[in-house]
N, C-alpha and C positions, 0 to 999 in steps of 0.2 A: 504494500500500500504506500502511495505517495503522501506526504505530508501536505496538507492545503497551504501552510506557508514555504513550500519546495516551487509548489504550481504556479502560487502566484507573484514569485521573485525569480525565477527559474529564468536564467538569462543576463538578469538585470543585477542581481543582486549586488558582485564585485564589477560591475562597472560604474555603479550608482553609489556614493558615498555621501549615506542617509544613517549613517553611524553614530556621527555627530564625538568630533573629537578626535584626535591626533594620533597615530602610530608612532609608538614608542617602543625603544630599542633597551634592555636596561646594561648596564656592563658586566653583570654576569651572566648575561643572556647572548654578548659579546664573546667574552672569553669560552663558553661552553660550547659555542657553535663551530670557534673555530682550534677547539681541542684537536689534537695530536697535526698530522701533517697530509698532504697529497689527494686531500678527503671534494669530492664534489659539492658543492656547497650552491642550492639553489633557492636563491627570495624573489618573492614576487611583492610589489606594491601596489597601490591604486590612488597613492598624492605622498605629500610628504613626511618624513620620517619628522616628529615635533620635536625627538631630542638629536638631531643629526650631529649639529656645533658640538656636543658633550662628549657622543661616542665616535666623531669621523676619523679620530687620529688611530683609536689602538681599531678602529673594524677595516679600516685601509691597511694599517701594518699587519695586521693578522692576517689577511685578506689574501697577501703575495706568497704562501703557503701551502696556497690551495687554488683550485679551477674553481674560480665563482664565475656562474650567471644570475642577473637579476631580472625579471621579465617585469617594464614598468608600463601599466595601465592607464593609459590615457597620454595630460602629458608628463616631461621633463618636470622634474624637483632639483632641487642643490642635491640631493643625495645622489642621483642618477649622473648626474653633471659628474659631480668631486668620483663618484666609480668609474664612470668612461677616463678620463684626466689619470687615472691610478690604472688604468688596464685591465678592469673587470666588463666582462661581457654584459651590454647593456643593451635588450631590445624591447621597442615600445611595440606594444601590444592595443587594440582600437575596439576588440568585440570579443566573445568566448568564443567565436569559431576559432578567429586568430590566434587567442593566447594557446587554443589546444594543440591547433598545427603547429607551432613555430617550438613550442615543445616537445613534441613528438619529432618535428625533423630537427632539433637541436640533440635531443638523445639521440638520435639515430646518426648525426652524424659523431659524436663522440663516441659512442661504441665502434663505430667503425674504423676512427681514428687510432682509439686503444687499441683495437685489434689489428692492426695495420702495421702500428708502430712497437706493440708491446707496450707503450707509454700514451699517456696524453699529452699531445702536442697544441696547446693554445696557440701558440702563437700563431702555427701554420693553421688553423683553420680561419682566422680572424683575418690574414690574408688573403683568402678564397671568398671572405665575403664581405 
């Protein structure tokens, strides 16, 4: 059974920001995500991060440790901006079709890259597109 509030948001929900109030990041919410090393590391947002300025220094230095993508809904924030600028993969995303496909062919091209390379190569995919 479908839930009636599934039905009648179903679509809309993360592209609608009826939430009221800020995405907040905390700093050990920081340092847990990006525990140990080499780890894929994938956020998605829908506006801006409220505490960015607090946490942008250690979730950038953490950051270079690991393959991050951030899939960002709608438009640009300072967070997406200061990620692109530091070399984390940044794609805007416009509807749920979109964010589904570009995630699906974003895993698919990493897996394939793993498997190709034995490693993951950012760099070289970030030149092909």
């Amino acid at each position: 059974t479908v839930p009636s509030w599934y039905k009648k948001f179903k679509g809309k929900l993360a592209l609608e920001n009826k939430f009221g109030g800020d995405t907040k990041i905390s700093q050990k919410a920081v340092k847990g995500m990006f525990d140990g090393r080499d780890n894929f590391i994938f956020s998605i947002s829908d506006g801006e991060i409220g505490n960015w300025d607090e946490i942008k220094d250690k979730y950038l230095e953490r950051a270079k440790s690991h393959l991050c993508v951030h899939m960002q809904i709608g438009q640009d924030s300072d967070a997406t901006n200061d990620m692109r600028k530091s070399g984390i993969y940044v794609s805007n995303v416009n509807s749920g079709a979109d964010l589904v496909n570009k995630t699906i062919d974003l895993t698919r091209k990493i897996i394939i890259s793993h498997a190709r390379q034995g490693a993951i190569k950012w760099d070289s995919y970030l030149k092909k597109n």
